[in-house]
GUBALUM-868838 format. One record per residue: x, y negated, z of N, C-alpha, C in turn; residue in three letters; residue number from 1. Coordinates in steps of 0.2 Angstrom, whole numbers. Layout:
N
    n_x    n_y    n_z   ca_x   ca_y   ca_z    c_x    c_y    c_z  type  seq
      X      Y      Z      X      Y      Z      X      Y      Z   Ala  NUM
...
END
This chain:
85
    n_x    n_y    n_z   ca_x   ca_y   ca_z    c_x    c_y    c_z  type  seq
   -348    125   -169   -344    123   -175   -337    122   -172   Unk    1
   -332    124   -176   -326    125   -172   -320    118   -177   Unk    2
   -325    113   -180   -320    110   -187   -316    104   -183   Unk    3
   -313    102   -178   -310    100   -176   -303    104   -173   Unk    4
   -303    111   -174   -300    116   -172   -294    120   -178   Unk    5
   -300    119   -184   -297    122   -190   -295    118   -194   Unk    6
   -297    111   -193   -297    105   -200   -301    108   -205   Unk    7
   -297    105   -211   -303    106   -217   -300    111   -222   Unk    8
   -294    115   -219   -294    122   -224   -288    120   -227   Unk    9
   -283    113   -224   -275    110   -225   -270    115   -221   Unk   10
   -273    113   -216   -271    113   -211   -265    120   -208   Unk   11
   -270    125   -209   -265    130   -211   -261    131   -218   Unk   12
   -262    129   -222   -257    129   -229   -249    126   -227   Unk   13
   -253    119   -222   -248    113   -222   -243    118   -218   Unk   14
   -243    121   -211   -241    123   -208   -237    129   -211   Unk   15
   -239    134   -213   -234    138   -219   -230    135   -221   Unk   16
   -231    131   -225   -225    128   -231   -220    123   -226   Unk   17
   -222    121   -220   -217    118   -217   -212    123   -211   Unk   18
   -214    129   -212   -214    136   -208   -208    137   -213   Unk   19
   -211    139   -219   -204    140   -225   -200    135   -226   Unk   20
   -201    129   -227   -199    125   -226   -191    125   -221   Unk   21
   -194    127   -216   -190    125   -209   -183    134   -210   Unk   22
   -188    138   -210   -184    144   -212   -179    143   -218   Unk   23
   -180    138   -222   -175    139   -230   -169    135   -227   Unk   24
   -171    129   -222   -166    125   -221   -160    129   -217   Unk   25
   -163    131   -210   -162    137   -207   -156    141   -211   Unk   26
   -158    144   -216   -155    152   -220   -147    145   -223   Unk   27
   -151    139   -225   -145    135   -229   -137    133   -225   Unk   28
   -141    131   -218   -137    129   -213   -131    137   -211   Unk   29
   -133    139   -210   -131    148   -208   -126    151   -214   Unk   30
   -128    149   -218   -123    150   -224   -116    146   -225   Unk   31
   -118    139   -226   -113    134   -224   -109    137   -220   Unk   32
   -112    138   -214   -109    139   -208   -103    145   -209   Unk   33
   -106    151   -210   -103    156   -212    -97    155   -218   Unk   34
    -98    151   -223    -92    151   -227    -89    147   -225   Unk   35
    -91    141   -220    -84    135   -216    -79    141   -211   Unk   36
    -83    145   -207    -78    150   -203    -74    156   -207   Unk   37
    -76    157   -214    -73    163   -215    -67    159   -221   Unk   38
    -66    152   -222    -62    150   -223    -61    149   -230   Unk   39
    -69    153   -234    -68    153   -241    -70    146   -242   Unk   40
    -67    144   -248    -67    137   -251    -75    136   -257   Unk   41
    -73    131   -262    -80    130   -266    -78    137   -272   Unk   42
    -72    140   -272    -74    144   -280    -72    151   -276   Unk   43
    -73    152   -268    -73    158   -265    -68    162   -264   Unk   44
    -61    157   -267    -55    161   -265    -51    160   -258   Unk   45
    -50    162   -253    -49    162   -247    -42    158   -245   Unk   46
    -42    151   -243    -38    147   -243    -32    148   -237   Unk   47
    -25    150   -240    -20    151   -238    -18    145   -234   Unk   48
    -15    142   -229    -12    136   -226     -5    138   -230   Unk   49
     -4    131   -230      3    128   -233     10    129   -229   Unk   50
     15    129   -231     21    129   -225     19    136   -221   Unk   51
     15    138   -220     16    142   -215     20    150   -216   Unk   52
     22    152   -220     24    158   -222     32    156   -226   Unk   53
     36    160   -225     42    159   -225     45    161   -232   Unk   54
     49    161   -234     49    159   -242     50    170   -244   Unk   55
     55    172   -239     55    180   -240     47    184   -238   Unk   56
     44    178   -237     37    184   -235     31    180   -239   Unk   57
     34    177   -244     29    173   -250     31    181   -253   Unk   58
     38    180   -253     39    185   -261     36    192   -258   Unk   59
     37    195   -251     33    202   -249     29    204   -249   Unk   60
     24    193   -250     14    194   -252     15    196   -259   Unk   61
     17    193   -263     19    195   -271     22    200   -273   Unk   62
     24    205   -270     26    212   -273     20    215   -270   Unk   63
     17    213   -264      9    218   -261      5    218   -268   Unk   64
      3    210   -270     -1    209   -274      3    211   -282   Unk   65
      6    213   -283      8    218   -290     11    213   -294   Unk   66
     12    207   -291     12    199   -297     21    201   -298   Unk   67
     27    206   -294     34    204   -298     33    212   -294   Unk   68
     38    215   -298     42    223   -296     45    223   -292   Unk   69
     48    228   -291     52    230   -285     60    227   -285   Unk   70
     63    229   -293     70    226   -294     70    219   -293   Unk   71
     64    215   -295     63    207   -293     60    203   -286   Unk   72
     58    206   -282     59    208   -275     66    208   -273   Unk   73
     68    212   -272     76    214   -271     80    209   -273   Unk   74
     81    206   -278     85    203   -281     82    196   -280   Unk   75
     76    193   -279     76    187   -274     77    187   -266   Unk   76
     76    193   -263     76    193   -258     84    191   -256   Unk   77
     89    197   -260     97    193   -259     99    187   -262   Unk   78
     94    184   -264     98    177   -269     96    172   -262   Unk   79
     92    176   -257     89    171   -252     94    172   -247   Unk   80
     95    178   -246    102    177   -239    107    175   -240   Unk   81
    109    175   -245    116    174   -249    117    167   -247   Unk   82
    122    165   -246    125    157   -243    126    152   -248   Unk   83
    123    147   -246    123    142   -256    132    143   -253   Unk   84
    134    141   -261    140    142   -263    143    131   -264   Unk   85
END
C-alpha cells in the first residue's frame, strides 16, 4: 500500500489548484510589468512627459496627428519666431 505517498485523493487536486493558482499570479505580475515598461497609463493612452517638447514641435506633433492644417501650422509657427513687440 502506497497511502502515505498519495494521501487520500486531496492531495493531487490541492496541488493543481495551487499550480494554477501560482501561474495566474505569474501571468498577472508579467502584465503589470509589461504596461509599467511600455509606459501605457490606466485608460491605455501612452503617456507623453511634460515640458519636454518645445512649443514648435507640440504644433508639428498636431499637424502629424491631423488636429490643425497646414495654413495654421504655418501661421503659428511665424507668430513663434516673430519678436514680442
Amino acid at each position: 500500500m502506497m497511502w502515505g505517498y498519495y494521501g487520500n485523493g486531496w492531495t493531487g487536486w490541492l496541488m493543481f489548484g495551487a499550480m494554477l493558482l501560482g501561474l495566474f499570479i505569474f501571468a498577472a505580475l508579467l502584465f503589470v510589468l509589461i504596461r509599467a515598461i511600455s509606459g501605457q497609463g490606466q485608460s491605455g493612452v501612452q503617456v507623453i512627459s511634460q515640458g519636454a517638447a518645445s512649443p514648435q514641435e507640440i504644433i508639428r506633433q498636431r499637424y502629424a496627428r491631423g488636429e490643425i492644417d497646414n495654413t495654421t501650422m504655418q501661421r503659428m509657427l511665424n507668430d513663434l519666431s516673430e519678436p514680442p513687440k
